[in-house]
N, C-alpha and C positions, 0 to 999 in steps of 0.2 A: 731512514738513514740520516745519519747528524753528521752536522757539518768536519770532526774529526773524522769521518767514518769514509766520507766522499773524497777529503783531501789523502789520507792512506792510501786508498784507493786508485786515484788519479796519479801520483806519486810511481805508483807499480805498474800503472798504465804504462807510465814515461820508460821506469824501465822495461818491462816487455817490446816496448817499440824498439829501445835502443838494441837489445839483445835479438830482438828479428833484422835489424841493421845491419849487425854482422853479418847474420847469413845473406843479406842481400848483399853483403860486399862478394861474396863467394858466389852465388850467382851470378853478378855482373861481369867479374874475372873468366867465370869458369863457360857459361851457357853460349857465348860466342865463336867458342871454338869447338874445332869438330872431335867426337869421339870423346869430349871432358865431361866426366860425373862431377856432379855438384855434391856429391856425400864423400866419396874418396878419391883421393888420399883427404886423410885430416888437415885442418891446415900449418899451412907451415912457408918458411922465407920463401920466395921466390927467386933471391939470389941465392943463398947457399943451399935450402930444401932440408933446412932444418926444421922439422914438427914442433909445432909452439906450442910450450907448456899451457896450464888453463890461465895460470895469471900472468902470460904475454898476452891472452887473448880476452881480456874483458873492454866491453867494449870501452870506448872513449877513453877511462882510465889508461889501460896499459899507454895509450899511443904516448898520453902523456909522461907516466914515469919512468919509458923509457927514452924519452924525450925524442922520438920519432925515428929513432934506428932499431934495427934489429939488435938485438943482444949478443946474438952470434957473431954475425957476419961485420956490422955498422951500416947494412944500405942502411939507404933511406927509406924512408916508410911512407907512400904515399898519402898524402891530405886528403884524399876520395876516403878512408875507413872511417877515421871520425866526422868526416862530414857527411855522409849515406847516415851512421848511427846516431848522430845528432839531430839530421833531418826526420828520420822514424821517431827521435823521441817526443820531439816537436810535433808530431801529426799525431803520432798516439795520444800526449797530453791531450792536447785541441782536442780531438775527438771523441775523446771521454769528458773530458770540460761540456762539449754540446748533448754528449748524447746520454753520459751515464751509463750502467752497466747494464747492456741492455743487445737486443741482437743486433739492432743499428749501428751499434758502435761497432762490435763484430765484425759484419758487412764492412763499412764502410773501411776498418783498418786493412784488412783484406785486399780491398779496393785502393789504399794510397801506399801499403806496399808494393802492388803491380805496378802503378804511377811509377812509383819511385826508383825501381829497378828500371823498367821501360827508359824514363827519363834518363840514366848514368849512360845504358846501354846503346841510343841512340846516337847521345852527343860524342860516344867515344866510337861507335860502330857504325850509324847510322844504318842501321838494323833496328828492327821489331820482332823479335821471335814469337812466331807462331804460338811457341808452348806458352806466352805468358799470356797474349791476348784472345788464341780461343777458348783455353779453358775459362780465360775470364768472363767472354759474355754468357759458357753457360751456369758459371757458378752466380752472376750477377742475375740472368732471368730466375735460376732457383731460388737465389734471395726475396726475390721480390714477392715470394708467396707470406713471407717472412718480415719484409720492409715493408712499415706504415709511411714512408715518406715515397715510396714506388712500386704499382702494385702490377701487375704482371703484364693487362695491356698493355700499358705506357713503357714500360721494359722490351716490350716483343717488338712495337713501333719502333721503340729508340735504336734496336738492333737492325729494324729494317730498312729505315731512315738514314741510320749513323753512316750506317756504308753506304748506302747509295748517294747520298750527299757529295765523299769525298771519290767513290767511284765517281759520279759526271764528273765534279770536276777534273780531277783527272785525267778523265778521256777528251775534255773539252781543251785541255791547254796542250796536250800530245796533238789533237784536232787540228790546231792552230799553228803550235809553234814545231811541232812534229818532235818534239823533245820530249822526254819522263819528269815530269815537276813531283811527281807524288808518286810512292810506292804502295805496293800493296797492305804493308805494314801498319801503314797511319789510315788506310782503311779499314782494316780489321780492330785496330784502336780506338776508333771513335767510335764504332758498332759498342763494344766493348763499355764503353764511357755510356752509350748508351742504353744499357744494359742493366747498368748500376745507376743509371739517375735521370734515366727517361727521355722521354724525348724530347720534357719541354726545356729542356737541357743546352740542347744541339747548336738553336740559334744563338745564345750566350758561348756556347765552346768553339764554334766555329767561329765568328766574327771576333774574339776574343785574342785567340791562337794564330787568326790572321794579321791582328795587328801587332799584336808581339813580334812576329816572323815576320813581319815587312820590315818592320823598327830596326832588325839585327840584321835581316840579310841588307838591309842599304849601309848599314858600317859595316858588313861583311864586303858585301863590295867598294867600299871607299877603301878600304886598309889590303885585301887581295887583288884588287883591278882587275879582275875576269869580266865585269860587265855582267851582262845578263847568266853566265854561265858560271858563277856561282851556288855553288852549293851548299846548306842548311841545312838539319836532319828538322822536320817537324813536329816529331816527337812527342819533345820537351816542352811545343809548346801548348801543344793539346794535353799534355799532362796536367801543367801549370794554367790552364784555364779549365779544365775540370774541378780541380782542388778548389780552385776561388767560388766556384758555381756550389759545391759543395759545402762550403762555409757560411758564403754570404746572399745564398738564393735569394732571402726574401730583400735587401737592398738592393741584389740584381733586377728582382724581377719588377719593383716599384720603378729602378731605371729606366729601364726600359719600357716601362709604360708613359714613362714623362718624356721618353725620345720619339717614340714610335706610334704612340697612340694621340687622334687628336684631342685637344682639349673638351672637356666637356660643358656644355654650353649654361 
């Protein structure tokens, strides 16, 4: 494949990301509430429930030519739509950039569309549905027969680890402070993250996602003042330290050999 052949190529990656964007925006909207298909109705305003033609609905473009209102109505147009389709197009680029057209890339697009819905869905719901993270660890173990970068033991561990990981902890801070720090959500999530990138994964996404989520909930609590009883969804942040693990493993894992391993003599 020559170098016009890969950039075409990668180009249509970006847009297939951005065009699975939308549908994540309809996901995120729709999988929260009870009784809501994600297939119908078609979409359409939210203020008036006018059905949007197909060029109100391409991604990123429309938002802008109709410069962020409905055409109907005038709302406003939430900045969550191009920014969800902008974020897919960004991840699908990247990950054709690394992986080329190949089942990898597959896999792993797969895998930071779940992210990515998970992600929106958390920080607005602080929810984790079910339906996006169990099917996810068993399409992630089937991958792995598939994934030269994760092959089915290291998938099966990451699945058994991943949860039991944030299960103690879990039960270890209820133990303690007799409060819920962690749901069952961000446990089936990280099984999940497990799933698709193994287990040697885990001690990077965990240590990762915890420092993130200390960083924000201490200005979450300086700006709400609840003190310890501040709440976070953490999600978002075991999403966004998967994604990083996923991109930059082998920096990670030299890191971490120069943090944690001792010098060799």
């Amino acid at each position: 494949m020559n170098e016009t052949q890969l950039t075409t190529l990668t180009v249509f990656s970006a847009i297939l990301g951005a065009l699975i964007g939308s549908f994540l925006n309809v996901v995120i909207l729709r999988l929260p509430k009870e009784d809501a298909s994600i297939v119908f109705p078609a979409s359409h305003c939210p203020g008036c429930q006018t059905p949007l033609a197909w060029y109100d609905n391409i991604p990123i473009l429309s938002f802008l030519l109709l410069r962020t209102r409905c055409r109907h109505c005038a709302m406003p147009i939430s900045w969550q739509y191009p920014l969800v389709e902008t974020a897919m197009a960004l991840l699908a680029f990247a990950l054709f950039r690394q992986f080329g057209p190949t089942w990898t890339f597959a896999i792993y697009f797969i895998f930071c569309a779940a992210l990515l819905a998970v992600f929106v869905i958390d920080l607005h719901h602080q929810i984790i549905p079910d339906v996006i993270s169990l099917p996810g660890i068993i399409v992630g173990f089937a991958a792995s027969f598939l994934n030269p970068l994760v092959n089915w033991q290291s998938s099966a561990i990451g699945i058994l680890v991943g949860g039991g990981i944030l299960y103690l902890i879990a039960a270890g801070y209820y133990l303690f402070t007799k409060r819920e720090g962690m749901g069952g959500g961000d446990i089936k999530l990280l099984a999940m993250i497990g799933a698709f990138l193994g287990w040697q994964s885990l001690p990077f996404v965990v240590f990762a996602s915890s420092i993130l989520g200390s960083l924000v909930g201490i200005g979450a609590m300086l700006k709400q003042k609840k003190g310890g009883r501040t709440v976070i969804p953490y999600g978002p942040f075991l999403a966004i330290a998967a994604v990083l693990y996923l991109f930059f493993q082998p920096e990670i894992s030299r890191l971490f050999d120069l943090l944690f391993l001792p010098p060799q003599s």
